[in-house]
C-alpha positions as CSV (number, residue, x, y, z in Angstrom):
1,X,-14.2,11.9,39.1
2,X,-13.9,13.5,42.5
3,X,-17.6,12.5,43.9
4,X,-19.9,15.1,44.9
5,X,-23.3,15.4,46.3
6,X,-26.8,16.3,45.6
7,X,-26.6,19.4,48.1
8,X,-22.5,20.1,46.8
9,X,-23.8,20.2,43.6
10,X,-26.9,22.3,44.5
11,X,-24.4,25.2,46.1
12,X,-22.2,25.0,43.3
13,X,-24.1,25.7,40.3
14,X,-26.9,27.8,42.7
15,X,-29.7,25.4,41.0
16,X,-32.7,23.9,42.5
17,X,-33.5,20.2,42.9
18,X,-36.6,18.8,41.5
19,X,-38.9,17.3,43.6
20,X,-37.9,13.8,42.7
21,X,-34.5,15.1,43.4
22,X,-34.1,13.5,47.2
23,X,-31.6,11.1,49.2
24,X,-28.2,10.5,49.5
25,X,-27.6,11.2,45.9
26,X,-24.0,11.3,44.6
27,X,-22.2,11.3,41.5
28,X,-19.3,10.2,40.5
29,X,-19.3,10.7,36.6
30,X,-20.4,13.4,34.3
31,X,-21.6,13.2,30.7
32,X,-23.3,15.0,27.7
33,X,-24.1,11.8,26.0
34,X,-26.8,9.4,27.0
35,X,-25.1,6.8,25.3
36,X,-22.3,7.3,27.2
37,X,-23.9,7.3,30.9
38,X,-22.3,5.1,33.2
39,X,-24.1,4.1,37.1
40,X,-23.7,6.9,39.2
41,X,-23.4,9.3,36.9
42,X,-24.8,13.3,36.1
43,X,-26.4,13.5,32.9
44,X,-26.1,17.1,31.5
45,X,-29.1,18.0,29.3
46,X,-27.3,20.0,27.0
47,X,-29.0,21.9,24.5
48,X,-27.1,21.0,21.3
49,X,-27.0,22.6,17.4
50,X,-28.9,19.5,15.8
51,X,-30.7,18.1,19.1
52,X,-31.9,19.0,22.5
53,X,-30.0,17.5,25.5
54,X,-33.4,17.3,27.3
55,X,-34.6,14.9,25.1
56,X,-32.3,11.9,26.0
57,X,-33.2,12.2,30.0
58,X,-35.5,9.4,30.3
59,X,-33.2,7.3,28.4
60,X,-29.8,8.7,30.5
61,X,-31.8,7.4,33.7
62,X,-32.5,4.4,32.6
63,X,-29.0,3.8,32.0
64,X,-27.9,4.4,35.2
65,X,-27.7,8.4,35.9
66,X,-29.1,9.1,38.7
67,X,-29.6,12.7,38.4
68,X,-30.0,15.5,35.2
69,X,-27.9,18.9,35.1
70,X,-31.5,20.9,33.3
71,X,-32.1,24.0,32.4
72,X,-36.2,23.1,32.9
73,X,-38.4,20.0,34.4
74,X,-38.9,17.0,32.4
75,X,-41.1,13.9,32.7
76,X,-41.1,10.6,32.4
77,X,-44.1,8.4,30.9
78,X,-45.7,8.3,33.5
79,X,-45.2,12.4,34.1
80,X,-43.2,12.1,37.2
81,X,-40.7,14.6,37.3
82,X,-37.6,13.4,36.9
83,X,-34.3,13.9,39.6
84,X,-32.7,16.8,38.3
85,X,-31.0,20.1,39.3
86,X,-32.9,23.2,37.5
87,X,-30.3,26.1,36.3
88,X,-30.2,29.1,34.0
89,X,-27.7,27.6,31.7
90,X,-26.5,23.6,31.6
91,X,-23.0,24.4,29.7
92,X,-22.4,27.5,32.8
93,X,-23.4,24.9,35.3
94,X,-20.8,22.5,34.2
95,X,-18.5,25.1,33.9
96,X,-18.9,25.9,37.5
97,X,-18.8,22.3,38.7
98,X,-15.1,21.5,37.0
99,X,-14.2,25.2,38.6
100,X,-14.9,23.5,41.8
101,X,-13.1,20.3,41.3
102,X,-10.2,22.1,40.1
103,X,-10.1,24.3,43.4
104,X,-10.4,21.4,45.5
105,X,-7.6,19.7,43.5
106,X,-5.1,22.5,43.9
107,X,-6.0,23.2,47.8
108,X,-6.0,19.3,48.7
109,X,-3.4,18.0,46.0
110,X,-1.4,20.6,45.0
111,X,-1.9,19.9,41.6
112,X,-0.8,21.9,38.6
113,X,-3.2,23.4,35.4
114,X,-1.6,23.9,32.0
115,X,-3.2,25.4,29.4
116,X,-2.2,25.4,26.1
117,X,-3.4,27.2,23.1
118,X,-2.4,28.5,19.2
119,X,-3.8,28.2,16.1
120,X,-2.9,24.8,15.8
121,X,-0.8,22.2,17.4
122,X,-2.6,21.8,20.5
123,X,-3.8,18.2,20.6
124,X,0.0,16.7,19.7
125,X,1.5,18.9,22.4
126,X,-1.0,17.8,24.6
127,X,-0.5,14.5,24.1
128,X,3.5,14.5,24.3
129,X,2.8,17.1,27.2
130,X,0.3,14.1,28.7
131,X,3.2,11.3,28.1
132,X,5.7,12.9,30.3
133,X,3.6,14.1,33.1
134,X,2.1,10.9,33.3
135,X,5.5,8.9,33.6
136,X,5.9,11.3,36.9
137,X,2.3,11.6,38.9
138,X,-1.2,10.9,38.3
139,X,-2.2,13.2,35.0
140,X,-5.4,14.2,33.4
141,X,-5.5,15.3,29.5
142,X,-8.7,15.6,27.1
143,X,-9.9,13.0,25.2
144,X,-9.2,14.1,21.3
145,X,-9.7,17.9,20.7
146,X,-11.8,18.7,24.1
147,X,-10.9,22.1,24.6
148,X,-14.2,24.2,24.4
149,X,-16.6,25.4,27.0
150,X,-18.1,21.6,27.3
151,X,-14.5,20.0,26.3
152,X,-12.8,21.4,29.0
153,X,-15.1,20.5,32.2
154,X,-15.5,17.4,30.2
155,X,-11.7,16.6,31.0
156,X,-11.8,18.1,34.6
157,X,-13.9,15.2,35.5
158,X,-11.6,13.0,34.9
159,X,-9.8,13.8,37.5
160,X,-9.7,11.8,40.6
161,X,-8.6,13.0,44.5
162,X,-4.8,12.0,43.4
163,X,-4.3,13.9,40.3
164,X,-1.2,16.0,40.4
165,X,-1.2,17.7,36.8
166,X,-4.2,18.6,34.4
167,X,-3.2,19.1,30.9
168,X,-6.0,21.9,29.5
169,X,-6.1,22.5,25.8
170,X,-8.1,25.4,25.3
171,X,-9.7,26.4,21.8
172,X,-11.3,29.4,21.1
173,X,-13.2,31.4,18.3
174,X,-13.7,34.5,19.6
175,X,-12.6,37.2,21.7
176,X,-13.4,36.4,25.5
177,X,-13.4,33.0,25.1
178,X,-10.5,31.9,26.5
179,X,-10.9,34.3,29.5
180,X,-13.7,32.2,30.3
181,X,-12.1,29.2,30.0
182,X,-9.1,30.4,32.4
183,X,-11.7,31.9,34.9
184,X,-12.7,28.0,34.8
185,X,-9.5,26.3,35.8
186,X,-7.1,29.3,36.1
187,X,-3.9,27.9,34.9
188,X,-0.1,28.1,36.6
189,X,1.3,27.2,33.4
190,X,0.1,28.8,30.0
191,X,1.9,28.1,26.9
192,X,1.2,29.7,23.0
193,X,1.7,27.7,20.1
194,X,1.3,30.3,17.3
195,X,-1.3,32.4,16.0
196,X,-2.3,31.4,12.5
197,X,-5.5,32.1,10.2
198,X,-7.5,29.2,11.3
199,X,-11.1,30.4,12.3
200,X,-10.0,33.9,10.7
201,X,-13.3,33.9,9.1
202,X,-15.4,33.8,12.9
203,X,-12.6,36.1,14.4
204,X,-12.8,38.8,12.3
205,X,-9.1,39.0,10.9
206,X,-5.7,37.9,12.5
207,X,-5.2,40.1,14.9
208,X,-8.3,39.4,16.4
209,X,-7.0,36.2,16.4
210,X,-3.8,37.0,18.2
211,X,-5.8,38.9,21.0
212,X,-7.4,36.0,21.9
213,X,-5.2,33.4,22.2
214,X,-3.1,36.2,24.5
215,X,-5.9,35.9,27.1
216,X,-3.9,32.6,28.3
217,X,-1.2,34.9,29.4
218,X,-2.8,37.4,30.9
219,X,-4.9,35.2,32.8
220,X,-1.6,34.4,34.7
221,X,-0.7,35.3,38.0
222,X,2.4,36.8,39.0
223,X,3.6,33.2,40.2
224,X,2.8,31.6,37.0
225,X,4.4,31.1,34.1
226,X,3.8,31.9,30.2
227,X,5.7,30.2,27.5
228,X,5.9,31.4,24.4
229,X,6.9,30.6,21.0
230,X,9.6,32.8,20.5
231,X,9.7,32.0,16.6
232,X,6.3,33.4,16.0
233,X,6.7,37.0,16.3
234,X,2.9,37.4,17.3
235,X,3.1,35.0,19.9
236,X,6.3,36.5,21.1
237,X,5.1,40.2,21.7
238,X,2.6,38.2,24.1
239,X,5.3,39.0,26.6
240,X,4.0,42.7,26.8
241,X,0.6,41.3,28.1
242,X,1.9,38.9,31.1
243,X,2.7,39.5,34.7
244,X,3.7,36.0,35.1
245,X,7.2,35.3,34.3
246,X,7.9,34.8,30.7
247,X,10.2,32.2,28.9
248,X,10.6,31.4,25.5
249,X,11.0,28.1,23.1
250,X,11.8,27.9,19.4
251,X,15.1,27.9,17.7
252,X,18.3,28.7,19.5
253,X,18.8,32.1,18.7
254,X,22.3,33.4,17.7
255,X,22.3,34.9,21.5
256,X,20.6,32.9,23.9
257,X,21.5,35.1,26.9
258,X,18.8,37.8,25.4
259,X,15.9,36.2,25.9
260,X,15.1,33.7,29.1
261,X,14.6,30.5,27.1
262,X,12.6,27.5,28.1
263,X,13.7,25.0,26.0
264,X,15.6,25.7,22.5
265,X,16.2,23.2,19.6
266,X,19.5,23.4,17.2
267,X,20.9,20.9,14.7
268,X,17.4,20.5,13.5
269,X,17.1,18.0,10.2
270,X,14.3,15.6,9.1
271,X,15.3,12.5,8.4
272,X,14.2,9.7,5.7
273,X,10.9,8.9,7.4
274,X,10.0,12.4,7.5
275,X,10.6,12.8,11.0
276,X,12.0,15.6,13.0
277,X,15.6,14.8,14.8
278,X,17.0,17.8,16.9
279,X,19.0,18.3,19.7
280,X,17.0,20.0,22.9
281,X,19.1,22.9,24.8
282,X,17.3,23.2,28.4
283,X,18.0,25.8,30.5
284,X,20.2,24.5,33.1
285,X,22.7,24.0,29.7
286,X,22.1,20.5,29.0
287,X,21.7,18.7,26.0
288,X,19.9,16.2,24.3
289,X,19.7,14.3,21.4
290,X,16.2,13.4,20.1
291,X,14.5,11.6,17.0
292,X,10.9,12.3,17.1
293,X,8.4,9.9,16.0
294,X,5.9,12.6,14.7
295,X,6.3,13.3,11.1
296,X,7.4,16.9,9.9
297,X,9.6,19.4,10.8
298,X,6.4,21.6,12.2
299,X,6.1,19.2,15.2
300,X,9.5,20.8,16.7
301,X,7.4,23.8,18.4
302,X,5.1,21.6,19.7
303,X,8.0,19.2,20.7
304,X,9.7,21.9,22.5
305,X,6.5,23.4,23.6
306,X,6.1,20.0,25.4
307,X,9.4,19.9,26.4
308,X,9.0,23.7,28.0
309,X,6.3,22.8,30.3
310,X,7.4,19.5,31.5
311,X,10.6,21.6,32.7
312,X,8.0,24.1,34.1
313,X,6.8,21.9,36.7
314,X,10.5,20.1,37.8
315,X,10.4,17.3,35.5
316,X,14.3,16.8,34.7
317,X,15.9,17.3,31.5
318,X,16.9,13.9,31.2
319,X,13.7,12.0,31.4
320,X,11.9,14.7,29.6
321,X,13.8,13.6,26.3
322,X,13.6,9.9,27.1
323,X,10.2,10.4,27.3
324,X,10.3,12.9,23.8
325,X,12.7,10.1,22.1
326,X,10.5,8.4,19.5
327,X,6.9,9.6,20.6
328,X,4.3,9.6,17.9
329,X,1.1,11.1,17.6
330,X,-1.1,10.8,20.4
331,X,-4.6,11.2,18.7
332,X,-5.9,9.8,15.2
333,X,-5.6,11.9,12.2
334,X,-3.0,14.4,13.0
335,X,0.1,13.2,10.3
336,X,-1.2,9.5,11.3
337,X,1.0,7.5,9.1
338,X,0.2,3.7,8.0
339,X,1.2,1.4,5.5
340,X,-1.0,-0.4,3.0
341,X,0.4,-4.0,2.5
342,X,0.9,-3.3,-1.4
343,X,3.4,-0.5,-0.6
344,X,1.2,2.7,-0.7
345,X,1.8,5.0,2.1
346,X,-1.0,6.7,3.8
347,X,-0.9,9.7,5.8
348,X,-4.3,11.0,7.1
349,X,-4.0,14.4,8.6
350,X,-7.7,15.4,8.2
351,X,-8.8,15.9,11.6
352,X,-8.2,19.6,11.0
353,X,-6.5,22.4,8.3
354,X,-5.9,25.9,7.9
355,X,-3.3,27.4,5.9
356,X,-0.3,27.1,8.2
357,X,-1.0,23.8,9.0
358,X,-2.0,22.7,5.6
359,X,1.2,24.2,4.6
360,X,3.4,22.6,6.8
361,X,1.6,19.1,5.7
362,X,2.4,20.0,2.1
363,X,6.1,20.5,2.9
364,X,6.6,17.6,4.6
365,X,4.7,15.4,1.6
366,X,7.3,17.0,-0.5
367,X,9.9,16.2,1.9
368,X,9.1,12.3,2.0
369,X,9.0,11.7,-2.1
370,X,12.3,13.2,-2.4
371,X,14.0,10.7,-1.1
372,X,17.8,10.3,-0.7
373,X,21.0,8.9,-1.2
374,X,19.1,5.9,1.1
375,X,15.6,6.1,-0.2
376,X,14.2,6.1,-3.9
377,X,11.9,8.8,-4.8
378,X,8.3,8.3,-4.5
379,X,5.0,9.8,-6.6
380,X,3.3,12.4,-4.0
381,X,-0.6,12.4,-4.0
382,X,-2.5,15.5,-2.1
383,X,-6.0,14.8,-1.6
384,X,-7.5,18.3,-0.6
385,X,-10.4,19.1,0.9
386,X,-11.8,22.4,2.4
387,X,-9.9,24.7,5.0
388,X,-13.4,26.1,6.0
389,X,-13.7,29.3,8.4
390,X,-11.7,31.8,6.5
391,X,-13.9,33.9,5.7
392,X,-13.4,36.6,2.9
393,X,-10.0,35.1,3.0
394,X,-11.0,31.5,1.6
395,X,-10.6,31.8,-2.1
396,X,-7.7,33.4,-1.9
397,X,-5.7,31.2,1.1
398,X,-7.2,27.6,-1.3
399,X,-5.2,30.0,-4.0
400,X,-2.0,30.2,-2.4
401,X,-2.2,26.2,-2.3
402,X,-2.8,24.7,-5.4
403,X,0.0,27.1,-6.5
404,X,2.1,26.0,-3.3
405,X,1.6,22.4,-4.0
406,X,2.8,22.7,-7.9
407,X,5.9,24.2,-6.5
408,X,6.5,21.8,-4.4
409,X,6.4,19.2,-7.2
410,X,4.1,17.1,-5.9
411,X,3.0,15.1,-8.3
412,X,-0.6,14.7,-8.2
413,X,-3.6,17.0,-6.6
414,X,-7.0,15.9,-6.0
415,X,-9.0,18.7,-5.0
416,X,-12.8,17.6,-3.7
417,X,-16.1,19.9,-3.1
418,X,-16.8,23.2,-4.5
419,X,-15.4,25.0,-1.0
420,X,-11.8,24.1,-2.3
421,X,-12.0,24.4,-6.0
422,X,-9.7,27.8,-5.9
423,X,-7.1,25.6,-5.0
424,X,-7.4,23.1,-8.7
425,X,-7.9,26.1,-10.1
426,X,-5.1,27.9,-9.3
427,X,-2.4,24.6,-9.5
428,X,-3.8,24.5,-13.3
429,X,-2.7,28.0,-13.7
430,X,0.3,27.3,-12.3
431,X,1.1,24.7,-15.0
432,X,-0.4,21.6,-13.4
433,X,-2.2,20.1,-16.2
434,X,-3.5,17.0,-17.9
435,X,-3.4,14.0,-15.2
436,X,-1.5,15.8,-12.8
437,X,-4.5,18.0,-11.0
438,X,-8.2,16.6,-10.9
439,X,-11.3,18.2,-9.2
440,X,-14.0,16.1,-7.9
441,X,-17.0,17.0,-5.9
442,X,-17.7,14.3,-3.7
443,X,-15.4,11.7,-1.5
444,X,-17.0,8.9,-3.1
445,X,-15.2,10.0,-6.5
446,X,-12.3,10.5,-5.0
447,X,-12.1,7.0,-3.8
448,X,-12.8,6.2,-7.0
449,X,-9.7,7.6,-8.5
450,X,-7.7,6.6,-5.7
451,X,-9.0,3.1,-6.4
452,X,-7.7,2.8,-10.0
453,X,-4.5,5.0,-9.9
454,X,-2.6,4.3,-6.8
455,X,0.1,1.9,-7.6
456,X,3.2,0.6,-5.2
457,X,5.6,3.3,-4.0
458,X,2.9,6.1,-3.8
459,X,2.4,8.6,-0.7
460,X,-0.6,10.1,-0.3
461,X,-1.8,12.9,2.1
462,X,-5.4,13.9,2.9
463,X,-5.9,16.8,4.3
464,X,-8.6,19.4,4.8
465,X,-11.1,20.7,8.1
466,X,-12.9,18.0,10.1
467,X,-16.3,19.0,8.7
468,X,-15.2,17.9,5.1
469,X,-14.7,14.4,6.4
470,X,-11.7,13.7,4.5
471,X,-10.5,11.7,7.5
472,X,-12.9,9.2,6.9
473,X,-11.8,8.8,3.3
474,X,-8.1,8.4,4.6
475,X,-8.9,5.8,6.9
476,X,-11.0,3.8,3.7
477,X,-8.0,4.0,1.2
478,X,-5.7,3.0,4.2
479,X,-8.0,0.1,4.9
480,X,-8.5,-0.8,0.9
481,X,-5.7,-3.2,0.2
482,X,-6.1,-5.3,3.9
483,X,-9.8,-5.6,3.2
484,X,-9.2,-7.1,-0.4
């Protein structure tokens, strides 16, 4: 982190220093978990759902902080005040601090803020955005899914005096959200994924949802750029909304000349292994071949989304696909593939769902047990948990699934918690019956079943939102066979 002192730190955020808050005192890290404080560093007393930030002062200086972001005075045992900066709001204040760094950044550095957003993708085209930046200059990306109002300064403190390009991902769940995220860091470079129906539920319907994740664009200067998913027609009307310039990615279309194109994929197949080989069309007309080490053909947005704003800063075609060529996941749990020993195949894509994404997962299950002239087929297993946030929609989106996954064919469905049971319920109507759909309510029966009826050969999926913690449960069967 770019170090900043006591009286910097006063003038940005407009607090007041305690009176135990004297000295030449400077920090050089930033943190909302005590048990992550590190010497030197600014402990941010945020007040959290289960647990107030306050709280875990005492304990955040005697690991080394040497001063608290507060929003009132605390005490230690001895009821001396401790070394903090008073303000209105902690979360605001941090806001304002990575506003700051990111202004000094771009006025000393010249460096270079992309945000992305869409309803889902963001952390794998982060992540292959991350690998080819990273290859040219010094590059900062969030940890995991940081891309909230604490995610986001969270991953401008990374940032050193050197770094040339920040990689934003930016999440919202309501209107306004993303304005404020933007009036953070204000992005050159704003590219949108898609807009889906995750978080439907908290945004009150879909096109609430697209009006929010269009705030990226408009955010843009005139000098900027927005990319946009040309094949998502609510992404691509986005255009309407921008003053910066405006390309597209997606699939070549039949005339490419009609829309400036970013980056456009054609000869798109997926291959044995389930993942995506296409050929990238740049702008300049060149070509490239790629073989993608993600899994599923619903990575080749984010590919090209990745692709789009590498271009968008001068990295050249060429190295761009080198870098592309046989890149895997970045983060655990999105379409994280491993291989038990005993030859079950795991893929654990639980991190997050909603019905696009789930969807897509689905396919490319189906996809894999197929097999080919190359391949035998393989017995499919989709262990399903919650898409939570849908709001009025849930019972019938978990609907739409269990009758998706019967026409699929895949072969067996495990459904788990009450939240999801729409989904067994409609796979049974749709003819899945006997051993081929089973509800449970808990993750520990589902192991359970798991436990006595994989066998060799098997792929199984899990998949549902973080909070059902089906992750976890992916990561246990993975870990069953090389444990025992």
């Amino acid at each position: 982190m770019i170090e900043l002192s006591l009286n910097e730190l006063i003038a940005i955020t407009g607090g007041r220093a305690t009176r135990s808050a004297v000295g030449d005192i400077a920090v050089s890290a930033v943190t909302t978990d005590s048990r992550e404080v590190v010497p030197g560093g600014l402990f941010v007393a945020k007040p959290g759902e289960f647990s107030d930030g306050h709280a875990f002062i005492d304990q955040a200086l005697n690991a080394g902080a040497v001063l608290a972001l507060a929003e009132r005075e605390t005490y230690d045992d001895s009821r001396a005040v401790h070394p903090a900066i008073i303000v209105p709001d902690a979360v605001e204040a941090m806001g304002q601090i990575a506003a700051h760094i990111v202004r000094h950044l771009k006025a000393t550095n010249g460096a270079t803020v992309i945000g992305i957003t869409g309803s889902a993708g963001k952390t794998t085209t982060k992540d292959l955005l991350a690998s080819i930046l990273s290859a040219e200059a010094p590059t900062v990306s969030p940890i995991g899914s940081y891309n909230g109002e604490v995610g986001v300064p969270l991953t401008v403190f990374q940032s050193t005096a050197d770094t040339k390009y920040l990689v934003i991902e930016m999440g919202a769940t309501g209107i306004g959200h993303l304005n404020y995220l933007c009036d953070m860091v204000h992005p050159q470079i704003g590219v949108v994924l898609c807009v889906g129906t995750a978080h439907a539920g908290e945004f009150g319907g879909v096109d609430n949802i697209e009006r929010a994740k269009g705030e990226l664009v408009e955010s843009l200067e005139a000098t900027g750029t927005a990319l946009l998913n040309a094949d998502d027609p609510r992404v691509a009307r986005m255009a309407s909304r921008a003053t910066a310039q405006v390309r597209y990615f997606g699939q070549e279309p039949a005339d490419p000349e009609a829309q400036p194109g970013a980056v456009w994929a054609r000869e798109v197949q997926v291959n044995s292994a389930g993942q995506p080989e296409l050929t990238l069309v740049f702008a300049d007309g060149s070509t490239h071949r790629i073989t993608s080490g993600l899994l599923g053909r619903h990575h080749v947005s984010n590919i090209l989304a990745a692709a789009s704003a590498a271009q968008a800063v001068g990295v050249e075609p060429t190295r761009i696909a080198a870098a592309l060529h046989g890149r895997g996941a970045g983060s655990r749990w999105r379409m994280e593939r491993i291989e038990r020993p005993d030859g079950v195949s795991i893929i654990n894509d639980a991190y997050n769902a909603n019905p696009d994404s789930m969807r897509a997962a689905l396919v490319t299950l189906a996809e894999l047990g197929r097999g080919d002239g190359t391949q035998p087929a393989r017995r499919t297993w989709a262990v399903l948990g919650e898409m939570r946030e849908l709001g009025e929609d849930s019972v019938h989106e978990h609907d739409l699934l269990g009758r998706m996954a019967v026409r699929l064919n895949i072969a067996k469905l495990v459904i788990i918690g009450s939240g999801a049971k729409a989904a067994y319920n409609s796979a049974v109507l749709e003819g899945s019956w006997g051993d081929e759909a089973h509800y449970v309510e808990t993750l520990e029966e589902a192991r359970t079943l798991l436990d006595e009826q994989l066998r060799a050969g098997d792929i199984v999926l899990f998949k549902s939102s973080n909070g059902a913690g089906l992750r976890f449960l992916g990561d246990e069967v993975a870990a069953a066979v090389r444990e025992g």
